[in-house]
Backbone bond lengths (Angstrom), bond angles and torsions (degrees), N, CA, C in turn:
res aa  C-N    CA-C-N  psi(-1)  N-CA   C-N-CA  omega(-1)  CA-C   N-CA-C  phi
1 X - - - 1.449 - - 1.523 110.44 -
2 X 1.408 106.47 -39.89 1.550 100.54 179.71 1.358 118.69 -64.45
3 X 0.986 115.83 -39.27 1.815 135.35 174.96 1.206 108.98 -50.38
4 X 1.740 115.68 -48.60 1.646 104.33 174.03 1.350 116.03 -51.47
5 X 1.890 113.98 -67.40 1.333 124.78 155.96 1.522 126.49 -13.38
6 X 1.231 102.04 -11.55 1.990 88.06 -168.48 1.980 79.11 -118.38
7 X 1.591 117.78 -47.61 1.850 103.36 165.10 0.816 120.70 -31.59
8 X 1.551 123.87 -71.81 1.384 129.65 167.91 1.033 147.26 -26.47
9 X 1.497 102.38 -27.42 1.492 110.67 -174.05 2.082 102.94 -117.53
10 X 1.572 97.66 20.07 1.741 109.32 168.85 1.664 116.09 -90.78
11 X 1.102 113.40 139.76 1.797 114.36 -167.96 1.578 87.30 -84.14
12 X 1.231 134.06 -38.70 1.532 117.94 160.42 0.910 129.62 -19.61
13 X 1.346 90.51 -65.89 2.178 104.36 -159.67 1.616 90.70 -78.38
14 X 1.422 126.04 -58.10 1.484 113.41 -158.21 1.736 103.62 -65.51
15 X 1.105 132.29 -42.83 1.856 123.38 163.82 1.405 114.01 -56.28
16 X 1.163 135.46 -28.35 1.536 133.56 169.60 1.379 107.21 -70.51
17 X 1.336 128.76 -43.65 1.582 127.55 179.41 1.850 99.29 -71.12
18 X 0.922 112.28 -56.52 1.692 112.92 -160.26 1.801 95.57 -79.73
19 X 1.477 123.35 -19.26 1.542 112.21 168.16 1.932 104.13 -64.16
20 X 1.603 99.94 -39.83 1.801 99.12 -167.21 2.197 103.72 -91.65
21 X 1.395 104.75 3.06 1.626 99.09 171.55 1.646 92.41 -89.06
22 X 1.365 118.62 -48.68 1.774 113.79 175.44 1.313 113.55 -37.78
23 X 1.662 107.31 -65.96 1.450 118.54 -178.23 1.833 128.76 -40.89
24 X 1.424 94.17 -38.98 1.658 108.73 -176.32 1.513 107.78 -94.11
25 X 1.551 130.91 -34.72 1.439 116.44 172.53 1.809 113.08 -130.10
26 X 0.815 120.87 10.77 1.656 106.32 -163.84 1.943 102.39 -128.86
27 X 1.332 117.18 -17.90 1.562 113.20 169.18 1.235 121.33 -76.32
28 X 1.034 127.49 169.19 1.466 116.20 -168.49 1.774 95.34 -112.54
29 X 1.049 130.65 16.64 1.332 124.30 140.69 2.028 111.62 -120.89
30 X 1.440 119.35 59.05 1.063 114.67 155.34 1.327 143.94 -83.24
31 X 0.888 111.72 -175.30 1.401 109.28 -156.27 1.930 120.34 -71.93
32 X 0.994 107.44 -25.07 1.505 121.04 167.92 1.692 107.20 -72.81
33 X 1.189 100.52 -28.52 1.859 92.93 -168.68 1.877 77.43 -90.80
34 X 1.342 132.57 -81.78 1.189 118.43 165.44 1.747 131.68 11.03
35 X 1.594 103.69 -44.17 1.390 118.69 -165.28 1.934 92.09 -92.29
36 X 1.441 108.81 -43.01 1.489 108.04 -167.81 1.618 99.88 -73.58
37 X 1.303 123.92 -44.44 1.344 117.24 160.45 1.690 128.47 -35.08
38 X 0.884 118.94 -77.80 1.528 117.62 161.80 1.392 108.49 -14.41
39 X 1.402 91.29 -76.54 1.902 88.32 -167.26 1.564 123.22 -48.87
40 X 0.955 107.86 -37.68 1.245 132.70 149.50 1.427 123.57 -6.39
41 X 1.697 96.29 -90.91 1.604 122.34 161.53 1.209 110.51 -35.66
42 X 1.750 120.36 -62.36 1.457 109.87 -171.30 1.353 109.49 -65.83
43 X 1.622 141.65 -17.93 1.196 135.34 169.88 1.233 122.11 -48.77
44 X 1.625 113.08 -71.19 0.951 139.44 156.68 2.148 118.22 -21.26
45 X 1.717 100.23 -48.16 1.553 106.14 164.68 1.461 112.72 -43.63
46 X 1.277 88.57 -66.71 1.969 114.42 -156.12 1.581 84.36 -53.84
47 X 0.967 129.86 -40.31 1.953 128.34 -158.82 1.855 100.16 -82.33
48 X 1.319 96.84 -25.11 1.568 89.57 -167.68 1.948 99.58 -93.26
49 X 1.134 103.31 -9.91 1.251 93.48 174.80 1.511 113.87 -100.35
50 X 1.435 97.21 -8.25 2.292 93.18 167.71 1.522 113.87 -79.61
51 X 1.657 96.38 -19.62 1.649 89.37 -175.75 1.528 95.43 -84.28
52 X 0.952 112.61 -45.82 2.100 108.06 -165.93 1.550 106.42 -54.40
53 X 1.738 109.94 -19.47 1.683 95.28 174.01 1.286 90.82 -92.99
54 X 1.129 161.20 -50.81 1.450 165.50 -149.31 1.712 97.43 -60.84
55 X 1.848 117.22 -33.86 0.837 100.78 -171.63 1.550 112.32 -93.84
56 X 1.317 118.64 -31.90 1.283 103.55 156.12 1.456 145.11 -71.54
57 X 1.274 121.47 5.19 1.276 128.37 158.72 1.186 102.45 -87.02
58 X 1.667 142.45 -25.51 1.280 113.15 169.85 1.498 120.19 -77.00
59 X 1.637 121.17 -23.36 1.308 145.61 171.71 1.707 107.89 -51.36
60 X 1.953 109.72 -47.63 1.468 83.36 157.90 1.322 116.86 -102.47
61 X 0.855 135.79 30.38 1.997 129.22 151.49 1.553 118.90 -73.03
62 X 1.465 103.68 -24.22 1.508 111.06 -165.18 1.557 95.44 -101.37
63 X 1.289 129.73 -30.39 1.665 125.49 174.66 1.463 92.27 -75.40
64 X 1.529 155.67 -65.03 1.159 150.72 111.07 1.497 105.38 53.78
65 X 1.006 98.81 -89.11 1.984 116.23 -168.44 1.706 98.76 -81.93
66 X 1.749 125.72 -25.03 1.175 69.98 170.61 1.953 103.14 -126.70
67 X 1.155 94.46 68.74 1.682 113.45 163.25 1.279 105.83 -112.55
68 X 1.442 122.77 -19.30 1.815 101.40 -177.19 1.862 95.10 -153.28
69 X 1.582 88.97 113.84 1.496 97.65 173.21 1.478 127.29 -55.95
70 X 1.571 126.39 -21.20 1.343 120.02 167.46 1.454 88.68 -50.99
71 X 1.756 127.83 -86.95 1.188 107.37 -144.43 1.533 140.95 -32.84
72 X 1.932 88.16 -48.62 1.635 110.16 166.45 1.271 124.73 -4.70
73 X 2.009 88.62 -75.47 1.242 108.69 172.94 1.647 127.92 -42.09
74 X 1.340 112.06 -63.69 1.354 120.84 176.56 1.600 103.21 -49.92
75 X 1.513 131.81 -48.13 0.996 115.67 -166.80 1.182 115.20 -79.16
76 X 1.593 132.36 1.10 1.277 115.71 163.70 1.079 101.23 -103.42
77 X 1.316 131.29 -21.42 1.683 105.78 178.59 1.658 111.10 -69.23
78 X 0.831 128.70 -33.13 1.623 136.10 172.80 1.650 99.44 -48.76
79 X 1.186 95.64 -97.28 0.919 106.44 -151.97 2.291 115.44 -71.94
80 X 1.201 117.59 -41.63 1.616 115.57 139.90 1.198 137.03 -51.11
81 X 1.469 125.83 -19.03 1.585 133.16 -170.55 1.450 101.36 64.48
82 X 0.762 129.83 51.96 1.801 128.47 174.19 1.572 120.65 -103.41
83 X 1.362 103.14 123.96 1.321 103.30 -179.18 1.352 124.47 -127.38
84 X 1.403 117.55 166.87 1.588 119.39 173.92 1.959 103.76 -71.85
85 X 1.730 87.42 154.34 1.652 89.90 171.05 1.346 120.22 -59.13
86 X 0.742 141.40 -27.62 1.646 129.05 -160.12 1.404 102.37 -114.61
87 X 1.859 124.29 24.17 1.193 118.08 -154.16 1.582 94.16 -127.98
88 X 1.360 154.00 142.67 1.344 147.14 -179.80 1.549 116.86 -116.18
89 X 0.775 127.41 101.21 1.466 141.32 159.83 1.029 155.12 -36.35
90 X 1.633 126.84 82.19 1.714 107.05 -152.82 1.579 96.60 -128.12
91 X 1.365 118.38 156.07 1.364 121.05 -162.67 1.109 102.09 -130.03
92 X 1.216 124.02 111.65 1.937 132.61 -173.94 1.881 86.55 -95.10
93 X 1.463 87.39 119.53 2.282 112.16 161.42 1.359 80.36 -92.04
94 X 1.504 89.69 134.60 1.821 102.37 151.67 1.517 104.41 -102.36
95 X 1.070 104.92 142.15 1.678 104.28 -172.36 1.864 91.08 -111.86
């Protein structure tokens, strides 16, 4: 007990504790916001790498569709509803 008492009462030890109580909650880059950041980042990773494949699988659908006009076709009539003139169009909802 006395030993704490004589730490305690060192300008060392008490600025080394109150430099690392600043450091861990009271700066505005501490270590908890530090910690929520990270996680963060790796979110942010994992997301940027679903879109970069997302984007090249749409990159080859679209070289895809437009190398061969059958598909074209199909893909706008599908999916635009587009039709030829002399052709009539009816769209069954399944409910």
């Amino acid at each position: 007990m006395n030993k704490l008492i004589k730490y305690s009462s060192n300008f060392y030890v008490l600025a080394t504790l109150l430099f690392l109580f600043w450091i861990t909650f009271i700066d505005s880059n501490n270590l908890v916001n530090h910690f929520r950041l990270s996680q963060k980042l790796n979110q942010l990773k994992d997301q940027k790498e679903f879109y970069l494949e997302k984007k090249e699988r749409i990159t080859a659908e679209r070289e895809e569709l437009l190398s061969n006009p059958e598909l074209l076709e199909k893909f706008a009539r599908e999916r635009y509803l587009m039709k030829k003139q002399t052709e009539d169009l009816y769209v069954v909802v399944e409910k």
